[in-house]
N, C-alpha and C positions, 0 to 999 in steps of 0.2 A: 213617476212624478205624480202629488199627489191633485185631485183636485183644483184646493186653494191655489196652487202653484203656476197650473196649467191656465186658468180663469188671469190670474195677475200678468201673466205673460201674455195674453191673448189681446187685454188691457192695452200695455203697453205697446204690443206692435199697431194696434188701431189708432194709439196719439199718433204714432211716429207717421200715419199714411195721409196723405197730402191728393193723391190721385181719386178724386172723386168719383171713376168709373168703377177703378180698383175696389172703394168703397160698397158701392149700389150690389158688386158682386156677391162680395162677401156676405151682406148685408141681407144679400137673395137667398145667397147659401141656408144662412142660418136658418134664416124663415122656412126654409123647404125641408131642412134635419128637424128642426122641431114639428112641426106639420104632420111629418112621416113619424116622427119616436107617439105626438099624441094618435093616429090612427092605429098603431099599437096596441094602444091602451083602449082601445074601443072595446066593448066586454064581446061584441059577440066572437072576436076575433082569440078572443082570450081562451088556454086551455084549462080544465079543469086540474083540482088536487089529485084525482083519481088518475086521469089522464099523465100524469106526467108520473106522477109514481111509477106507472105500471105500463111503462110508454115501450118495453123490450118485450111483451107478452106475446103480441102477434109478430114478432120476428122468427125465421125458421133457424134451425139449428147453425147453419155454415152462414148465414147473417151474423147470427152472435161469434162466432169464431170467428168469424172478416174481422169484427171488431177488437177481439179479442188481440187477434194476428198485430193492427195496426195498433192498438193503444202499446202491443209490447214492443212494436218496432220505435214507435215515438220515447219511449224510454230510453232504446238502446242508442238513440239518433241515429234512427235509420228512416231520415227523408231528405225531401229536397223542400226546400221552403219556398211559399209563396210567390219571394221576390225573385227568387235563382230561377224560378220557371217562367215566370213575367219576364225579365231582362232576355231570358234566352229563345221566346217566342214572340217576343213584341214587333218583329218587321212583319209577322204574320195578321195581326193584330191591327 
């Protein structure tokens, strides 16, 4: 979904809400994701070009091959997703 689509719909479900507390929530929410997305953007928090380029340099050898291991398992779909481990550990939670 792109965007525009998600924004129109977001829209739309806030006419339809009636519950003023439901409202203040949301309302909190938002203010707290953007709050958090702008302390992001703070520069000192910011990596550099260099930095990111060259961000595998200090990793050792069986680092880059873990990686290597799991990007080739995520191809073959060989995991278990986010949600299948959350549903199946959440009374622990």
């Amino acid at each position: 979904m792109k965007a525009i689509d998600i924004k129109k719909d977001i829209h739309l479900l806030i006419d339809t809400i009636e519950n003023e507390n439901l409202l203040n929530n949301f309302h909190d929410l938002l203010l707290e994701s953007f709050s958090k997305e702008k302390d992001s953007l703070i520069e000192s928090n910011l990596l550099s070009n260099d930095e990111i380029e060259n961000w595998d340099l200090n990793l050792s050898e069986q680092e880059l091959e873990s990686i290597a291991r799991g990007l080739q398992d995520l191809k073959e779909g060989k995991f278990i997703s986010h949600d299948v481990v959350m549903k199946k550990y959440e009374k622990y939670l």
